[in-house]
N, C-alpha and C positions, 0 to 999 in steps of 0.2 A: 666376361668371365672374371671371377675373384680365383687368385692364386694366393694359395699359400702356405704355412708351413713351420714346425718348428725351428729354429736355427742351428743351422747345422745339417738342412734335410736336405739339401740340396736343388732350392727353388732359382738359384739365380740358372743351373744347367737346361731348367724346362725352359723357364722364360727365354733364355738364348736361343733355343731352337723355335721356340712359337716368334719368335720376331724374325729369324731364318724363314721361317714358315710366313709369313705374309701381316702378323698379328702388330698391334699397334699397342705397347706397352707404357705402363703408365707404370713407375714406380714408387711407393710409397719413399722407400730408405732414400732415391734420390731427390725425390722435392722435400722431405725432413733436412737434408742437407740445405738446399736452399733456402730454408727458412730463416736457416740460422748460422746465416753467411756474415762475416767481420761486416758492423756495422750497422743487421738488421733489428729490428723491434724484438725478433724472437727469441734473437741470441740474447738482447740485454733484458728479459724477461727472465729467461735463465738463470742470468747471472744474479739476479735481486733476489731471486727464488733458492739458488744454491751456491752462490760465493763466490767471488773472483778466484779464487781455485779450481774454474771448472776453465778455465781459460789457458791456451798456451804465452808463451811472448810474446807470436806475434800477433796479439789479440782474437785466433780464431780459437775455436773451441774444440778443449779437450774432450774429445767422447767417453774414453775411458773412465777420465776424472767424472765426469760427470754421469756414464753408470751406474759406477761405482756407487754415488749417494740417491741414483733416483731409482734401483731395484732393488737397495737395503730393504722398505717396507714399502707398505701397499698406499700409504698415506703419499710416500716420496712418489711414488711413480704417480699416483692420481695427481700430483704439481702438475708434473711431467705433461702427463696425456694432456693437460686442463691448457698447457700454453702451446705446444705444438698441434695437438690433433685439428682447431678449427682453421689454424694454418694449411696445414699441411690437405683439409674437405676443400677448402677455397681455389688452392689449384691443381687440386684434383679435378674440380668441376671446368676446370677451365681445359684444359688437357683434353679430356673426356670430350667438351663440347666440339673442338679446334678437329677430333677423327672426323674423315670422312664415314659417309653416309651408310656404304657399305662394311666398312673397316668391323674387324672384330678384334673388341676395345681388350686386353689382359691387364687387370688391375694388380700388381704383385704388391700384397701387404699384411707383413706380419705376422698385425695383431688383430687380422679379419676376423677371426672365432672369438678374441678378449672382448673386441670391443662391439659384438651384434652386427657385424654387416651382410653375414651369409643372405639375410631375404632380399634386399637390395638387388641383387647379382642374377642373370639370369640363370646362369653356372657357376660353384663354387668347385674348383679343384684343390688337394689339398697334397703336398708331397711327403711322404714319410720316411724316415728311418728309423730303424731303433736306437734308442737313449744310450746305448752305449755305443754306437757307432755313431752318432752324433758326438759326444762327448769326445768322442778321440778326435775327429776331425777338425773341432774347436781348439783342442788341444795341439795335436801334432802339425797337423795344416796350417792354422791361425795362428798357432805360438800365444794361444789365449791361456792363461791362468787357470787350472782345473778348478780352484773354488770360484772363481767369475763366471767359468763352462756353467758351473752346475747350478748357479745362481739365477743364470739369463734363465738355464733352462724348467726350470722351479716356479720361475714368473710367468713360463707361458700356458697355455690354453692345453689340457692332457690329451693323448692320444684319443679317449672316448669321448672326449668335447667336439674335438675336429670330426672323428665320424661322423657324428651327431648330422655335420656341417654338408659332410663330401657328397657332391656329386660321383665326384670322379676321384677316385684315389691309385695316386700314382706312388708305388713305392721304388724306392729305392736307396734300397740296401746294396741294390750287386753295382755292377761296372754301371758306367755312367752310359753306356752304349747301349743299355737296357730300357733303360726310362725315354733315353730319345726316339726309340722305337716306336715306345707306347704314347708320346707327346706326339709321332707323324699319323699313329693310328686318330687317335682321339679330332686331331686336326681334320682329315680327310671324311672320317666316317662320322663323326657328329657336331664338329665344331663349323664347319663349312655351310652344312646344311641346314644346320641350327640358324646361319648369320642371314642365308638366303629366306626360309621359312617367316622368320621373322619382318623380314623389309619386306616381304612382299604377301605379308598376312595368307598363309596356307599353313592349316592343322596338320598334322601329320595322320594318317590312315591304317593303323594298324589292322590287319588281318585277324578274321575271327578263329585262331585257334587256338585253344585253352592250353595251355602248360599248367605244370605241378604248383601248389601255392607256393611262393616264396617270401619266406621270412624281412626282403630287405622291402618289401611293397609296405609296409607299414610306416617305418622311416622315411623310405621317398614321401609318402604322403606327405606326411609332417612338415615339411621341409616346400612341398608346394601350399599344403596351405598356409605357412609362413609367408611366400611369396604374393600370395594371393591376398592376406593381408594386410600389405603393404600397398598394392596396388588397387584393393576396393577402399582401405582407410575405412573412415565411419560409414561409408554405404551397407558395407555387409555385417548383418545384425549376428552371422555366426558363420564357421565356415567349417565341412564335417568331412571326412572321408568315407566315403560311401560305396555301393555295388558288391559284387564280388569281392574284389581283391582285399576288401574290409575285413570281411569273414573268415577267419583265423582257417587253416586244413582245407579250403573251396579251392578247387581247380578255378579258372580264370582265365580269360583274355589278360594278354601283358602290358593293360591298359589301369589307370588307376582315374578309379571313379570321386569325382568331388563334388559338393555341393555349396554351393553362397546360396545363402538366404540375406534376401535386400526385403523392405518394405512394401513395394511394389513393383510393377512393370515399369514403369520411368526411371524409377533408380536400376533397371536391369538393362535398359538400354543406355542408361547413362554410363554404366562401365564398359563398353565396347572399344572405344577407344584406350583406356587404362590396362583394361586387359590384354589388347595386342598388341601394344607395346610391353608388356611385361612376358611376351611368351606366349599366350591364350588366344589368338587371333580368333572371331568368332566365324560358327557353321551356319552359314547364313537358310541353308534349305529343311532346316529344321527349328521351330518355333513353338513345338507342344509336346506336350507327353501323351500317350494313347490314356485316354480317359477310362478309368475300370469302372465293372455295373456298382451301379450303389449299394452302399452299408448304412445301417445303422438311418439318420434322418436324413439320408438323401444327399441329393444336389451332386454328386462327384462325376457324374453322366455330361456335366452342361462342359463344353468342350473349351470355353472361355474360362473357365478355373484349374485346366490343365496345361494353360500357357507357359512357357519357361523362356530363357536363354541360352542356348547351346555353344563354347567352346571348346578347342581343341587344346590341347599343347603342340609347341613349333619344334620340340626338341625331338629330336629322332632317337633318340638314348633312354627318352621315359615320354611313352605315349602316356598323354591322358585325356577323359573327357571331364570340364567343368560345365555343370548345368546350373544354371541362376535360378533360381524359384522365390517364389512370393512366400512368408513367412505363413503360417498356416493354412495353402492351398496342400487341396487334395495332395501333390504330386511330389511338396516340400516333405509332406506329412510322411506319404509311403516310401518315401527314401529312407529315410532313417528309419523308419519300424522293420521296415524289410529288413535292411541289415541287425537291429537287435532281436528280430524274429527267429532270424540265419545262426545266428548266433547264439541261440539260447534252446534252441529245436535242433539235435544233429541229425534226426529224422529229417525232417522239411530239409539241411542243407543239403544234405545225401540223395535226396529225391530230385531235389532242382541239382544238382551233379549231372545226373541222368539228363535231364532235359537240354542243360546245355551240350552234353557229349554232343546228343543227338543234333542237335541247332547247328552247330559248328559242321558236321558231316555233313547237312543239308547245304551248305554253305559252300562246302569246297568246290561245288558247281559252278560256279561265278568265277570269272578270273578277274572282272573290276574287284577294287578293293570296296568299294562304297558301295555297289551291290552285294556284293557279298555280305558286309554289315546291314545291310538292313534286311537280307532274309533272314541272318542270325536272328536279329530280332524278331521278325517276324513268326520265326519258327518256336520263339519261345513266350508269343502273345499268350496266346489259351491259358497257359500254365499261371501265368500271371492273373489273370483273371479271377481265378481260382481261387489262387493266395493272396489275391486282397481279401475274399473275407477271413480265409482262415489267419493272417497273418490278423487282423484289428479283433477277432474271437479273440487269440492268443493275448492281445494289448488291453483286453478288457478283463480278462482273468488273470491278468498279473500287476495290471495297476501300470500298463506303461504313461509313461509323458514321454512325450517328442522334445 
């Protein structure tokens, strides 16, 4: 998990309780120290970079002094990052590698949202408070210089950056008694299970019962298929957010549907491994998509053009399914029109509304959770059927592309 946080938000109190709590912490701010210990490479890069004024007497280095000159402007700081940060990836990676197997790794750094590393991470948590409660803290607590407060805080990443980022966001503003609470919650109920899911490759099973749309399933997407881009790299030709939970006002499973388009089946089995280690561990008893009657010149019937790759998400915090599909196979295709169909007909979303209500009911039958999904599905075949032709009528009178 990446932690992190404006200065002043108060990440070093999370981080003390996730290492209470069993967590293996990696600190950024402390291997930055190390880098640039009397005598190393990185100190005397510094110094040629910003002057023997950033140096105390007894040759170690002044932080303040040096600051001071490297978040005046954005050019001084880009020195800055350009001589510590591949420092600072180096043994990070070494730290990282040295956890044990089960260990759940907390990266505390920074300038995780400045500098791109939220996809990396299997989890990004992020700690808040508000700028003026930061700024006092800086101030009264630190004995920091309000114009240098308000400086560091100028330089960093703005509150709707870090959203942008969060998993998990942990505020705090009130007593510190608050956040530790929500740091033993987060531990127990998702971080735990997260660490297990993962090492021993199991999707997580969400239950088929629809809740109300919610506004933050759009962002989660984003943010996995960030994740999923880092871990397909060049395999996946595009990576889209798809199903229900796409479809802006749709009731939905609290499951968020995605899709990679790779070239072929060999590049779809080829990410199995990439992807379960990044979170996506695959479902190994499903291998195809139910073929719909043909449209238009045929062929979508032959049960070998509706092959895929089925993944899970291991996080118990945001169920999702990733489907791999082949770049203009039937099934790649009807992913995405479906959703710009859904999406552009509030007729048609409103009707499949209806059908899943019903599916979900049929559903509460079953107390497996994996039976239970697949009557849901089952219960809402027909209707699909249906709306593959009207969903490609609708993509031929509006001129869609896939």
């Amino acid at each position: 998990m990446g932690l992190t946080g404006g200065i002043g938000a108060g990440k070093s109190t999370v981080a003390k309780e996730l290492v209470n709590l069993g967590a293996v912490l990696v600190d950024a701010d402390t291997i930055a120290r190390e880098i640039v210990e009397p005598g190393s490479e990185g100190l005397a890069e510094l110094v040629d970079a910003f002057g023997e004024d950033i140096l105390l007497s007894d040759g170690s280095l002044d932080r303040p002094a040096l600051a001071a000159k490297a978040f005046a402007t954005d050019d001084a700081r880009a020195v800055l990052n350009a001589i510590t940060h591949p420092r600072v990836g180096r043994r990070t990676a070494e730290l990282v590698a040295a956890a044990p197997d089960d260990a759940i790794v907390v990266q505390d750094i920074p300038l995780l949202v400045e500098g791109g590393m939220a996809p990396i991470f299997h989890l990004v948590a992020v700690v808040h408070a508000g700028e003026d409660e930061r700024l006092r803290r800086l101030v009264e607590l630190r004995g920091m210089p309000e114009s240098d407060a308000r400086a560091r805080i100028a330089a960093q990443a703005t509150e709707e950056q870090r959203r942008a980022v969060a998993d998990v966001w942990l505020d705090n503003t009130g007593e510190p008694d608050e956040v530790v609470r929500r740091v033993r919650t987060l531990w127990a109920d998702r971080l735990v299970p997260f660490e297990r899911n993962v090492r021993t490759r199991v999707p997580v099973a969400p239950a088929p019962v629809l809740v109300a749309a919610r506004p933050e399933w759009e962002p989660s997407a984003q943010r996995l298929v960030a994740r999923l881009a880092v871990a397909c790299g060049g395999s996946a030709l595009r990576i889209d957010h798809v199903g229900s939970t796409a479809v802006p006002g749709l009731d939905a499973v609290d499951a968020l549907d995605l899709q990679v388009t790779v070239p072929d089946l060999a590049a779809a089995d080829a990410l199995a491994e990439p992807l379960a280690v990044a979170g996506f561990p695959r479902v190994d008893r499903i291998d195809h998509d139910q073929p719909k009657p043909s449209y238009g010149a045929g062929g979508e019937t032959d049960p070998a053009m509706w092959a895929m790759r089925l993944h899970g998400s291991a996080d118990p915090g945001q169920p999702a399914r990733v489907a791999v599909r082949v770049v203009g196979w039937p099934g790649q295709q009807f992913a995405l029109l479906l959703r710009d169909w859904l999406r552009a007909d509030a007729a048609a979303a409103a009707e499949y509304a209806d059908v899943k209500r019903s599916a979900a009911r049929a559903a509460t039958a079953f107390g497996d959770p994996v039976e239970a999904a697949a009557a849901y599905s089952a219960a809402k075949a027909p209707w699909f059927d249906r709306a593959y032709h009207r969903a490609w009528s609708w993509a031929e009178e509006n001129g869609w592309k896939g």
